[in-house]
MARNULO-670463 format. One line per 3 residues: number of its first residue (from 1); their letters; for each residue x, y, z of N, C-alpha, C. Coordinates in Angstrom, 2 decimals, padded with zeros to 5 digits. Atoms other than C-alpha are relative to their C-alpha. Layout:
<recs>
NUM	A	X,Y,Z,X,Y,Z,X,Y,Z  ...
</recs>
This chain:
<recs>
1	XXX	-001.00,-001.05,-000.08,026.80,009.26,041.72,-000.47,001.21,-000.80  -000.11,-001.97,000.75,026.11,013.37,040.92,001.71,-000.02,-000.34  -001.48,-000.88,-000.12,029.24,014.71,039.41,-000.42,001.53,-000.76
4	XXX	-000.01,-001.52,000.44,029.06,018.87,039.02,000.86,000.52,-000.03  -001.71,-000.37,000.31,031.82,020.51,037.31,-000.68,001.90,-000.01  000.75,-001.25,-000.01,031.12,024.50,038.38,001.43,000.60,-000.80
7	XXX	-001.06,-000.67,000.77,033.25,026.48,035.60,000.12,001.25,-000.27  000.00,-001.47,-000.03,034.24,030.16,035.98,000.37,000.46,-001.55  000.11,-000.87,001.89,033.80,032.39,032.45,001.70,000.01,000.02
10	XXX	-001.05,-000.56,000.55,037.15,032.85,030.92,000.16,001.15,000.01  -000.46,-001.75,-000.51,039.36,036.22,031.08,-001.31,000.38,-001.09  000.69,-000.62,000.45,037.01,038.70,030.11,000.52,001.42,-000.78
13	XXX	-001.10,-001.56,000.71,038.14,042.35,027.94,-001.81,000.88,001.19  000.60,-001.22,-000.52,037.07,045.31,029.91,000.66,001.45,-001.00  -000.40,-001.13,000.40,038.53,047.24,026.75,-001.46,001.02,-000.65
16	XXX	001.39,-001.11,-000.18,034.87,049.03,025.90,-001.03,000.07,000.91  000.43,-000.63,-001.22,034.00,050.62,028.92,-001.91,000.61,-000.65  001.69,-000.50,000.39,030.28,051.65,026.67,-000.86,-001.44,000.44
19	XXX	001.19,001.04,-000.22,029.27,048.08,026.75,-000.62,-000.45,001.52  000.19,-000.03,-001.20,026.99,046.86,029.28,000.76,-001.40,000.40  -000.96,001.39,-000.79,028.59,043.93,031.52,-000.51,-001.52,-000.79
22	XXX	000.61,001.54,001.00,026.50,041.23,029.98,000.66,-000.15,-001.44  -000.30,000.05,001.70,027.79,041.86,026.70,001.38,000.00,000.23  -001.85,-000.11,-000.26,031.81,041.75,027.84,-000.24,-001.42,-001.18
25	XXX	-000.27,001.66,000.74,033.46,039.36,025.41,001.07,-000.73,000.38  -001.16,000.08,-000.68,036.06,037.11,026.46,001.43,000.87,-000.59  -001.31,-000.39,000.93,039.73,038.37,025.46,001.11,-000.73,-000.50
28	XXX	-000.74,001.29,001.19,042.48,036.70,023.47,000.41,-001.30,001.05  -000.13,001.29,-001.16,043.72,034.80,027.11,-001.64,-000.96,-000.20  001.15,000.52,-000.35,040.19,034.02,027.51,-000.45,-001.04,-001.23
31	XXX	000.37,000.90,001.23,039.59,032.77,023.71,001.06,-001.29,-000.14  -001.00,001.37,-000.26,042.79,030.61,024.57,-000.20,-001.02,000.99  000.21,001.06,-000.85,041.85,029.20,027.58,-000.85,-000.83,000.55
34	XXX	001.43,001.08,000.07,038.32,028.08,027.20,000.12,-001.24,-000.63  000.01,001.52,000.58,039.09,025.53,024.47,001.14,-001.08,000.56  -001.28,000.91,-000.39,042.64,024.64,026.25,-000.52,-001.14,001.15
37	XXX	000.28,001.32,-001.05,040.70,023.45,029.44,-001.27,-000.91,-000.42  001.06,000.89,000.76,037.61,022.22,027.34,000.82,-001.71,-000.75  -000.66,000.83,000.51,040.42,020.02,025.79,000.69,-001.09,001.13
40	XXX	-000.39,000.84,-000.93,041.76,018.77,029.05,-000.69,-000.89,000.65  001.47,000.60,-000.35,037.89,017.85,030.20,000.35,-001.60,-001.23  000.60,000.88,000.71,037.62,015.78,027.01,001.51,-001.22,000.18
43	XXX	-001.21,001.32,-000.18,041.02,013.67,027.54,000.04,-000.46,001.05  000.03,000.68,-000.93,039.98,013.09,030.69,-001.37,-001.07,-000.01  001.54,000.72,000.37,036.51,011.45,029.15,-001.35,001.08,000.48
46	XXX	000.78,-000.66,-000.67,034.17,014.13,030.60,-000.88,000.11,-000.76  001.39,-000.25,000.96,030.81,013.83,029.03,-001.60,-000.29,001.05  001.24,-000.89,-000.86,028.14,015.74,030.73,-000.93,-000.21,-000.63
49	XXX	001.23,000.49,000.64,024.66,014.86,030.46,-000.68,001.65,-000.49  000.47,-001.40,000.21,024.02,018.71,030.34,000.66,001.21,000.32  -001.23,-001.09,-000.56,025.86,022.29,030.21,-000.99,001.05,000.19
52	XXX	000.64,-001.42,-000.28,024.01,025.65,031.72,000.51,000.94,000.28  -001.11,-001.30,-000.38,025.44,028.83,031.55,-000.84,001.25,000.50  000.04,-001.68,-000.33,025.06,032.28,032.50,-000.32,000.50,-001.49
55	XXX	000.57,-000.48,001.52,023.27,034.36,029.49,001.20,001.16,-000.51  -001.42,-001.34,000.67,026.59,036.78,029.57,000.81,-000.90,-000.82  -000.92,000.56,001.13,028.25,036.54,026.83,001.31,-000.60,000.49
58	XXX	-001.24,000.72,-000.09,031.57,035.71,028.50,000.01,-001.38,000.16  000.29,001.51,-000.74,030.31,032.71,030.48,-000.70,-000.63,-001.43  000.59,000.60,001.10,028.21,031.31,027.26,000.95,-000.02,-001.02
61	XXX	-001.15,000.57,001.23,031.29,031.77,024.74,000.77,-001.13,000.88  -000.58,001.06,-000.55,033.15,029.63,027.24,-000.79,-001.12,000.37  000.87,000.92,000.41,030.31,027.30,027.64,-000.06,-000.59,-001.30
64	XXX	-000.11,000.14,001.60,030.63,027.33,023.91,001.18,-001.08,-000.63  -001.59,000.75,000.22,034.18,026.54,023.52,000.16,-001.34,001.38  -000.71,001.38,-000.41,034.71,023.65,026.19,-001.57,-000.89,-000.53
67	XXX	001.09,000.45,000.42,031.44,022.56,024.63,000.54,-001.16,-001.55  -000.79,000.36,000.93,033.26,022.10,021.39,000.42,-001.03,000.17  -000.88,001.04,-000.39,035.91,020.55,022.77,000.06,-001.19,000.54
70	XXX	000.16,001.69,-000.47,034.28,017.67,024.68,-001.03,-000.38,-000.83  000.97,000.77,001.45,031.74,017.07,021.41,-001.49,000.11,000.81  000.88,-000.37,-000.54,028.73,018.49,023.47,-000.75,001.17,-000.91
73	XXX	000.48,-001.25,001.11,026.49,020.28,020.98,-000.47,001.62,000.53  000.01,-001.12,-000.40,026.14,023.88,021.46,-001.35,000.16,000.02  001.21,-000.50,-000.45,022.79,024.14,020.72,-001.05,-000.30,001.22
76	XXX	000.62,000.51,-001.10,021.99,022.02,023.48,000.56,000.98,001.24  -000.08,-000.56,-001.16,023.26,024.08,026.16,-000.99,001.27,000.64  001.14,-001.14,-000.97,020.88,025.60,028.89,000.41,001.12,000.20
79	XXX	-000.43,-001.40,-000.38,020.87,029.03,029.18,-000.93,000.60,001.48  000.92,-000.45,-001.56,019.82,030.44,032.86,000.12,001.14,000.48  000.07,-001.05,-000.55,018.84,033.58,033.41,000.92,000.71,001.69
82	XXX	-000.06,-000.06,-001.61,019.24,033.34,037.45,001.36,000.03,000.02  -001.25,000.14,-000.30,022.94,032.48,037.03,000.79,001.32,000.16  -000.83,-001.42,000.19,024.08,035.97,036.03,-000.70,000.95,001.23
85	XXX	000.34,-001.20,-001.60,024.20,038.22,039.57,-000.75,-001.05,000.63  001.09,000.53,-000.76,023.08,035.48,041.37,000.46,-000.62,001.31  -000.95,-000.02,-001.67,024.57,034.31,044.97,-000.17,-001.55,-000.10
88	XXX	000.27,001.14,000.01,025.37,031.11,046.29,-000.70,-000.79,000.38  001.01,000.98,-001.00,022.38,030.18,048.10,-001.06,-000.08,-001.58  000.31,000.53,001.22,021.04,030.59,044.20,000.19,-000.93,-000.57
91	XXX	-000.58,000.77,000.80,023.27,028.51,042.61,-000.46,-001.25,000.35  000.74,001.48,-000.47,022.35,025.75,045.11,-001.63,000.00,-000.50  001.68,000.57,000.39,018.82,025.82,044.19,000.02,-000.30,-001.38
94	XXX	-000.05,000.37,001.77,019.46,025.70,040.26,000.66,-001.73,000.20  -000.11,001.18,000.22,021.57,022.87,040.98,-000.84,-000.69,000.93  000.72,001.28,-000.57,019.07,020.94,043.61,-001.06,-000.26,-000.81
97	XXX	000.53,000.63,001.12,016.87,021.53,041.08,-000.38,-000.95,-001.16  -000.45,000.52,001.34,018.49,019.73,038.00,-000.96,-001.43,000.04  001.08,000.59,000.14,016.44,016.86,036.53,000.83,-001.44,001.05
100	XXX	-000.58,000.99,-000.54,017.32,013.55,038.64,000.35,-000.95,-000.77  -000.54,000.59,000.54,017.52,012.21,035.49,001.74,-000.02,-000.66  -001.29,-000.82,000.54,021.00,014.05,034.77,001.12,-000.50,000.97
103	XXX	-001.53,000.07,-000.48,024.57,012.50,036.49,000.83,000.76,-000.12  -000.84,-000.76,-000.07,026.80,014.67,035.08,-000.59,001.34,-000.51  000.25,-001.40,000.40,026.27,018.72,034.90,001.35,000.71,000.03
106	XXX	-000.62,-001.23,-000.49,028.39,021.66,034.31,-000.45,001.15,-000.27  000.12,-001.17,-000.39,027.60,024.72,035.09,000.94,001.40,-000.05  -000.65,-001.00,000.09,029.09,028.07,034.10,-000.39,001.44,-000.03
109	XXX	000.19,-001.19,-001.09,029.30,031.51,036.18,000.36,000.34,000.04  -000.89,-001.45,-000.80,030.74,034.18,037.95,000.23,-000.02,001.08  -000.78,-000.24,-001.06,032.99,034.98,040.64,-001.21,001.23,000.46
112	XXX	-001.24,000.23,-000.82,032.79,036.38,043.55,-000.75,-001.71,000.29  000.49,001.06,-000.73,029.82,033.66,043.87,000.13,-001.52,-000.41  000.03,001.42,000.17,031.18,030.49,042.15,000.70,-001.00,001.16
115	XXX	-001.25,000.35,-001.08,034.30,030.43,044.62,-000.67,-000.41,001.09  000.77,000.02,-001.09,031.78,030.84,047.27,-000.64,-001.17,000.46  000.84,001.12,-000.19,029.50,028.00,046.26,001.03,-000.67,000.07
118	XXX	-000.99,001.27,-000.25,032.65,025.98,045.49,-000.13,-000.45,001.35  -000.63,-000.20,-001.71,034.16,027.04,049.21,-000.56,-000.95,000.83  001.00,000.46,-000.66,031.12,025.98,050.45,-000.34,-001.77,000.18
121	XXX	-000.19,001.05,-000.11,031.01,022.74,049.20,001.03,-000.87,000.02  -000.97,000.35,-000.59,034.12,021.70,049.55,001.10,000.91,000.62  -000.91,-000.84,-000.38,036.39,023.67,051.83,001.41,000.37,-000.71
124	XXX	-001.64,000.58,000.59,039.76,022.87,049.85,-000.20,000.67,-001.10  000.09,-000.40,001.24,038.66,024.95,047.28,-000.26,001.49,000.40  000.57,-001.25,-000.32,039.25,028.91,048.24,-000.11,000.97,-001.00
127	XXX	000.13,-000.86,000.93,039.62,030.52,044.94,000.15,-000.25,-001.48  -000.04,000.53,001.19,038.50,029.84,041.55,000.35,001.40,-001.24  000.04,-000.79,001.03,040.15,031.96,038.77,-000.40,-000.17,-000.74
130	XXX	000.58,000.10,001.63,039.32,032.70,035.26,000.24,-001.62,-000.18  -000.13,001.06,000.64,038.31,029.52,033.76,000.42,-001.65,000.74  000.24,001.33,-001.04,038.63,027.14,036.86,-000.16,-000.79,-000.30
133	XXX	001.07,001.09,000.02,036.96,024.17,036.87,000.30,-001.06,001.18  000.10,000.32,-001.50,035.88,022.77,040.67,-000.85,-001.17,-000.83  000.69,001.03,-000.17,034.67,019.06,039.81,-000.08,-001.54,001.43
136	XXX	000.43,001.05,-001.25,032.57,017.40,042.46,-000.64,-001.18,-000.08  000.27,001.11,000.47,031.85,014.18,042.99,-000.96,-000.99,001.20  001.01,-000.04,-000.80,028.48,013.09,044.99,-000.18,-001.12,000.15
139	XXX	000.32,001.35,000.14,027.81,009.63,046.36,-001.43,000.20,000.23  001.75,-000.14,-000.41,023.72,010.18,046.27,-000.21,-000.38,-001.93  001.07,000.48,001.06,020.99,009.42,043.33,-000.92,001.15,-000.05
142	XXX	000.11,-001.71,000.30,019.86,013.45,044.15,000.73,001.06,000.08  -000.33,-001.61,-000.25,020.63,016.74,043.37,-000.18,000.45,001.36  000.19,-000.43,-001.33,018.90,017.33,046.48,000.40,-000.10,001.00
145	XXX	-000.98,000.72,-001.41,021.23,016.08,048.54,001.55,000.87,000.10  -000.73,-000.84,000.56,023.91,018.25,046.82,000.43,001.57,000.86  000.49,-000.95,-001.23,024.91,021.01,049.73,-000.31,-000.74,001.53
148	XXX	000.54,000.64,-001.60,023.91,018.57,052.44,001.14,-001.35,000.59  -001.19,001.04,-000.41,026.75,015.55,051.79,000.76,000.55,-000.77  -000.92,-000.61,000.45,029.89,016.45,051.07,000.33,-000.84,-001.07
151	XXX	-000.57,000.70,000.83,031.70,015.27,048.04,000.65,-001.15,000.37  -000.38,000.49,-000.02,033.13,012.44,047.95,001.61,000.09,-001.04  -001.32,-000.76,000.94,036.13,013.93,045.27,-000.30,000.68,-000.23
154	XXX	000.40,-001.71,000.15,037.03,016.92,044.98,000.90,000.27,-001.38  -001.13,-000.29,000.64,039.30,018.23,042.24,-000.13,001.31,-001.01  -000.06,-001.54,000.49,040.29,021.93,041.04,000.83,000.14,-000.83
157	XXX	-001.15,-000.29,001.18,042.10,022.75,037.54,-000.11,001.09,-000.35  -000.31,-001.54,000.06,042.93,025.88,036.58,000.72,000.39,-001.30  -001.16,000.07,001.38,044.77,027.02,033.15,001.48,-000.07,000.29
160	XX	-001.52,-000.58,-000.39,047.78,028.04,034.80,000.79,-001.37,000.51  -000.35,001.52,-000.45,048.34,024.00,035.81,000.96,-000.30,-000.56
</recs>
């Protein structure tokens, strides 16, 4: 079994219009609702063999914080260039990539293309807001297969739950 939990950055502040986009930080929703659903992950047992984010600051503080929260050390988390501006025929290759030694991943991104990849892999899933989290659930032994069979569970949480 793959299970990939794809997790959209927390609200973001668009209050200094100087900085560049990479550097947005989340905002006070956002600093609330990274650790709230990081906290819901860990009472549900969720312990990921590995977390990769997006190098923007929003997506990596929220990588940060549900990191925390399910006892996943921070310094271990992958940082991936490709993620930030990157589409969903990207995303699938980062994840067919991943090592085959790895079961559980999550992954954290950006709209419009997380929704997309979600969409994609499971239909039942048309829109992931701030701080989402689309966990899929793969009956295979590859990544590479990931995109090609559908999930076998699907399930979408959201803060607003």
């Amino acid at each position: 079994m793959k299970i990939l939990f794809l997790v959209r950055h927390a609200k973001s502040s668009r209050d200094d219009p100087s900085l560049p986009d990479r550097n947005r930080p989340l905002n006070d929703r956002g600093l609330h609702d990274a650790p709230m659903m990081g906290q819901r992950l860990s009472r549900s047992g969720v312990k990921p063999d590995r977390l990769v984010s997006s190098p923007a600051l929003r997506a990596l503080t929220t990588a940060q914080l549900v990191a925390d929260a399910i006892g996943y050390p921070r310094q271990d988390i992958a940082i991936d260039d490709s993620i930030y501006e990157s589409s969903p025929e990207r995303l699938l290759a980062i994840i067919r990539g991943l090592d085959g030694q790895l079961d559980c991943v999550m992954v954290f991104g950006h709209n419009p293309e997380f929704t997309e990849l979600a969409h994609r892999l499971a239909p039942e899933i048309t829109e992931m807001p701030t701080c989402a989290v689309a966990e899929l659930h793969f009956d295979t032994n590859a990544w590479t297969d990931i995109g090609v069979l559908d999930p076998v569970k699907v399930k979408l949480d959201t803060p607003k739950k």
